[in-house]
PAVEX-582840 format. One record per atom (N, C-alpha, C): atom name; residue number from 1; z, y, x; residue in one letter; chain. Coordinates in steps of 0.2 Angstrom, whole numbers. Layout:
! residues N
NODE at   i    c3    c2    c1 aa ch
NODE CA NUM     Z     Y     X  A  A
...
//
This chain:
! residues 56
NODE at   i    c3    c2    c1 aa ch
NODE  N   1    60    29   -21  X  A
NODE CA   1    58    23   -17  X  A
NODE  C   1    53    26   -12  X  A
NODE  N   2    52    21    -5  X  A
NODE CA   2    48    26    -1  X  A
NODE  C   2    44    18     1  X  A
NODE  N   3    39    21     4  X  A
NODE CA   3    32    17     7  X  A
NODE  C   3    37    11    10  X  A
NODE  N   4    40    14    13  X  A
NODE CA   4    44     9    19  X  A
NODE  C   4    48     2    16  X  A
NODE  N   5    52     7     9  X  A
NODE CA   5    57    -1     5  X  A
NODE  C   5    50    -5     3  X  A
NODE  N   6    43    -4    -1  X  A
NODE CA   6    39    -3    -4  X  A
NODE  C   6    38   -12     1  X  A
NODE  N   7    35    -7     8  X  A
NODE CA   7    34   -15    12  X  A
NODE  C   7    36   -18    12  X  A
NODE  N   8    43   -18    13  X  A
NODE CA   8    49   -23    15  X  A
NODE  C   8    47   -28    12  X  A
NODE  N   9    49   -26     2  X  A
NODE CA   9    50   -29    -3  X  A
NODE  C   9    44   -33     0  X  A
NODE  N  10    36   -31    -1  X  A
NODE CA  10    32   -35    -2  X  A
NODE  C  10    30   -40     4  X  A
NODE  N  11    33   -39    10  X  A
NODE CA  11    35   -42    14  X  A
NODE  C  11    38   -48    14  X  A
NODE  N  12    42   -47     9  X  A
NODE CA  12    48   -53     7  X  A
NODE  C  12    43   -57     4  X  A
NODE  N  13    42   -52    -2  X  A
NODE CA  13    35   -60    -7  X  A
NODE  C  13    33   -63    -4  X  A
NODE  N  14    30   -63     1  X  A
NODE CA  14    27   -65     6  X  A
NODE  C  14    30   -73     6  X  A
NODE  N  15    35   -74     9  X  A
NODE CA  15    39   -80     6  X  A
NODE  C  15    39   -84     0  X  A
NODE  N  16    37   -83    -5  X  A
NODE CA  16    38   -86   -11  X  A
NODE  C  16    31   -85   -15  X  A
NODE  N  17    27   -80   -11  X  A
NODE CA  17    21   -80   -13  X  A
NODE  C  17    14   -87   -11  X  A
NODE  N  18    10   -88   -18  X  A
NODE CA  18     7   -94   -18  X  A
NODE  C  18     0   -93   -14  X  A
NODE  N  19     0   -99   -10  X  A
NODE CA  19    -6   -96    -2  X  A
NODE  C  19   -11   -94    -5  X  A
NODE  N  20   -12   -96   -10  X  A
NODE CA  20   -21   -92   -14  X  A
NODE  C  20   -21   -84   -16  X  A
NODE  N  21   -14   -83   -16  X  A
NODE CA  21   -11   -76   -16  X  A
NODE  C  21   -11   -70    -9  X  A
NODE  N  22    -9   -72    -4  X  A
NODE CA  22    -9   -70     1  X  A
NODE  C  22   -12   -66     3  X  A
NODE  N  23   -17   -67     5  X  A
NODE CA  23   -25   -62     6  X  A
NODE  C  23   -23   -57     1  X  A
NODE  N  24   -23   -57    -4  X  A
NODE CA  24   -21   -49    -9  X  A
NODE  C  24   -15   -47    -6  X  A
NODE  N  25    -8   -51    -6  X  A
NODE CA  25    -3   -47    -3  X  A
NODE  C  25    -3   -44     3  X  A
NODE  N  26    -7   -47     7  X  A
NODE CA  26    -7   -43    15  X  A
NODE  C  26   -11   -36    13  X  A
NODE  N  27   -18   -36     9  X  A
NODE CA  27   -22   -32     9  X  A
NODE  C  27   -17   -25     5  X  A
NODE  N  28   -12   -27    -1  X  A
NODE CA  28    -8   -22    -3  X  A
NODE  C  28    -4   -21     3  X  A
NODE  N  29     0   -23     7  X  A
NODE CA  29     4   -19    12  X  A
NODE  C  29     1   -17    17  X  A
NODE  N  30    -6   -18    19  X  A
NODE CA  30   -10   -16    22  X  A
NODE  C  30   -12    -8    21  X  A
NODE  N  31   -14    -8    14  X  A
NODE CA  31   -18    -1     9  X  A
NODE  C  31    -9     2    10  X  A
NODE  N  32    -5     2     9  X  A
NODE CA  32     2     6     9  X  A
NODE  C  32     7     9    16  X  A
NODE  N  33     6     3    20  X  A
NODE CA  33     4     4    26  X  A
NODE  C  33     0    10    29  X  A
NODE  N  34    -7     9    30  X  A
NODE CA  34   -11    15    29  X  A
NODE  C  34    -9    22    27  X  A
NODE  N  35    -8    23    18  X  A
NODE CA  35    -6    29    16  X  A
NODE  C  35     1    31    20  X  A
NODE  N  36     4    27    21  X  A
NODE CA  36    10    29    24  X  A
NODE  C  36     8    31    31  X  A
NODE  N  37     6    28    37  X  A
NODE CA  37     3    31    41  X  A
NODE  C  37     0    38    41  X  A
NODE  N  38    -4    39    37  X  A
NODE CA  38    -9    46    35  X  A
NODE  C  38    -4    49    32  X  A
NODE  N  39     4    49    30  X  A
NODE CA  39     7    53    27  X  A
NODE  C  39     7    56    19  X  A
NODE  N  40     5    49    16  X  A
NODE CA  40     5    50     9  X  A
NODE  C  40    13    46     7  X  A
NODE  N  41    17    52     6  X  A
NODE CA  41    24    49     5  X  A
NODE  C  41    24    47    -1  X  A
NODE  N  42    21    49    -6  X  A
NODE CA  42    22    48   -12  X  A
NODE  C  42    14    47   -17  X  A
NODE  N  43    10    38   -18  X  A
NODE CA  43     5    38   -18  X  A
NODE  C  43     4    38   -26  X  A
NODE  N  44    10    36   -32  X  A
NODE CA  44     8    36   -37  X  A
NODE  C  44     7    44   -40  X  A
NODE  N  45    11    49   -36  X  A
NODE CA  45    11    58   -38  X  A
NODE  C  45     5    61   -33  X  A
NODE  N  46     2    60   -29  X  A
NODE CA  46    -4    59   -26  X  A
NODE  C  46    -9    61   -27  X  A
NODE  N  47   -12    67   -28  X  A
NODE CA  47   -20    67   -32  X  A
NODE  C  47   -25    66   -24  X  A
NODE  N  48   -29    63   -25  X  A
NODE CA  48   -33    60   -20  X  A
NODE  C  48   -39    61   -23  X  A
NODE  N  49   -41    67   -28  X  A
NODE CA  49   -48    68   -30  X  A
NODE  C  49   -51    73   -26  X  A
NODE  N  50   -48    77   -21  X  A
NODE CA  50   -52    80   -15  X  A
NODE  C  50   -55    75    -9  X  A
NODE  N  51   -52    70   -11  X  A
NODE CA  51   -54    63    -5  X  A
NODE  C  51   -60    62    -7  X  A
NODE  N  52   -60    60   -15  X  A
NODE CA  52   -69    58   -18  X  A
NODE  C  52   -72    62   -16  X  A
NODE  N  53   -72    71   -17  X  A
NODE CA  53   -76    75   -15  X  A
NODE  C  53   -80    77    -8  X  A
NODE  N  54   -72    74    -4  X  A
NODE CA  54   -75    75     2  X  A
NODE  C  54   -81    69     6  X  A
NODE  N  55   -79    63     1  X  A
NODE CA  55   -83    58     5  X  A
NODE  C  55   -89    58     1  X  A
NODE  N  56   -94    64    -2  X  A
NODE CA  56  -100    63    -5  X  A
NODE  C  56  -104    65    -3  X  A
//
């Protein structure tokens, strides 16, 4: 599965999702978006703990 189907899908909730909800779903296709941009094609296999080291 890639970042790209990833949006789509939650793209679509977005329709059927309840407005108190909203604000979270934008912010997850927002955060995915992102890693996708930066070229994280694959964020659950991902190790991001040189990320913590770098930002101390």
């Amino acid at each position: 599965m890639t970042n790209k189907c990833v949006i789509d899908a939650l793209k679509q909730l977005k329709t059927y999702c309840a407005a108190d909800l909203l604000d979270k779903l934008n912010y997850a296709i927002a955060v995915i978006e992102k890693l996708d941009n930066d070229g994280v094609q694959n964020p659950l296999k991902t190790d991001f703990t040189s990320l913590a080291k770098e930002g101390k």
